[in-house]
C-alpha positions in Angstrom: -6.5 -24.5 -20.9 -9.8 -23.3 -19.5 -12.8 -26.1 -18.7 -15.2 -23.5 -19.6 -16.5 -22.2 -22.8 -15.8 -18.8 -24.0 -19.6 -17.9 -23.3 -19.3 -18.9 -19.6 -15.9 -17.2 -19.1 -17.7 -13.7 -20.6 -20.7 -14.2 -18.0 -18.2 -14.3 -15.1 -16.9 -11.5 -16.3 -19.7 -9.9 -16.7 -21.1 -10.7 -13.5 -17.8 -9.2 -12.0 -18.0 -5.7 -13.8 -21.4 -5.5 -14.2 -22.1 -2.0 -12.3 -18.2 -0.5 -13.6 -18.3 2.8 -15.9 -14.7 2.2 -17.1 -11.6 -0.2 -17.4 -10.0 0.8 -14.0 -13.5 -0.2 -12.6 -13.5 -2.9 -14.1 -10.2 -4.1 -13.1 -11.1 -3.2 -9.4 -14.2 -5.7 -9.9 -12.1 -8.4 -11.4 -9.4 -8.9 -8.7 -12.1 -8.5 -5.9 -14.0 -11.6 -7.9 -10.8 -13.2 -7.8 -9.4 -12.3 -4.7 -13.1 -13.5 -3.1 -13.3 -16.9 -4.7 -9.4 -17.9 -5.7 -9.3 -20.9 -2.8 -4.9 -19.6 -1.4 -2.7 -21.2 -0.8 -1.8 -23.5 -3.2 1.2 -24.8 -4.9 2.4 -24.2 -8.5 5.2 -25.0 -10.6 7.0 -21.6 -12.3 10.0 -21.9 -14.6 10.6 -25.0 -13.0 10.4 -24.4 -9.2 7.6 -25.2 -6.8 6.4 -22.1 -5.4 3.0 -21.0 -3.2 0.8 -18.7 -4.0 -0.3 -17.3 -0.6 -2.7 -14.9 -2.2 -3.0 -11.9 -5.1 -2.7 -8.5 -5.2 -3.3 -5.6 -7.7 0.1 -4.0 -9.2 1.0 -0.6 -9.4 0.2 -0.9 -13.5 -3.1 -1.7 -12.6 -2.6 -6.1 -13.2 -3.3 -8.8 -10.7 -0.2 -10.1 -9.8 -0.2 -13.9 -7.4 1.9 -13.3 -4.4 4.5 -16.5 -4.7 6.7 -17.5 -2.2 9.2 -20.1 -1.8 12.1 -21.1 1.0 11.4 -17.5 2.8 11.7 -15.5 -0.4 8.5 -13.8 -1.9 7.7 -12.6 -5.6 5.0 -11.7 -7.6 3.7 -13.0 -10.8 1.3 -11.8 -13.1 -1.6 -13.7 -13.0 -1.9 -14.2 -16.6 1.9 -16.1 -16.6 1.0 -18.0 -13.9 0.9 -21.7 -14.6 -2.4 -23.2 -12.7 -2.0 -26.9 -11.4 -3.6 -29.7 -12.5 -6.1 -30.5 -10.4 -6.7 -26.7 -10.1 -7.8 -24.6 -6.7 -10.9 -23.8 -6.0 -12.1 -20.8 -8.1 -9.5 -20.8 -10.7 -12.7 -20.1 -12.8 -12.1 -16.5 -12.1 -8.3 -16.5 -13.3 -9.9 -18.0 -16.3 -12.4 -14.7 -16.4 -9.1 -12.8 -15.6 -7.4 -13.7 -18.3 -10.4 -14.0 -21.2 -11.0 -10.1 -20.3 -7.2 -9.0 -21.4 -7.7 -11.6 -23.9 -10.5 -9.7 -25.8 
C-alpha cells in the first residue's frame, strides 16, 4: 500500500511525462524516473522465495519488468506484481507512480 496520497502519486507522474506526446513516451519517461531514483539492489520476497532485484528493465510489451535473481538464476518480474519490502528502498515512490499510471 502506497504512503502517498493519490494526488502526490499523479504529480510524480506527472513530473515524469510531463514533455511526452503519447503513451509509449510516456512509458519511456516512467521507467527512466524509476530506473534513476529506484535505490538496487534490494531484496524481496516473491511467491515465497527471497529474491534480489539487481535492477529494472523495459519489456518487449512495452512494461517495466524488476530484474530478480536468486542462487545464479535470473527472472524478470513485472513491476506491478512485485511485492516491495517493508521497510521499502529508496525511491519506491516511483514504483508507486508506476503503478498509479496503469492504474488509471
Amino acid at each position: 500500500m502506497s504512503t502517498l496520497s493519490r494526488r502526490e502519486l499523479a504529480a510524480l507522474v506527472e513530473e515524469a511525462t510531463v514533455d511526452t506526446y503519447d503513451e509509449h513516451e510516456e512509458m519511456s519517461a516512467l521507467f527512466a524516473a524509476v530506473e534513476e531514483h529506484l535505490a538496487v539492489p534490494f531484496s524481496t520476497t516473491v511467491l515465497g522465495v527471497e529474491v534480489t532485484v539487481r535492477g529494472v528493465d523495459l519489456s518487449q510489451e512495452g512494461r517495466i519488468v524488476a530484474l530478480c535473481t536468486r542462487s545464479g538464476f535470473r527472472q524478470t518480474i513485472g513491476l506491478l506484481d512485485l511485492p516491495l519490502p517493508d521497510p521499502a528502498p529508496d525511491g519506491a515512490e516511483w514504483v508507486e507512480a508506476y503503478r498509479y499510471y496503469w492504474a488509471q
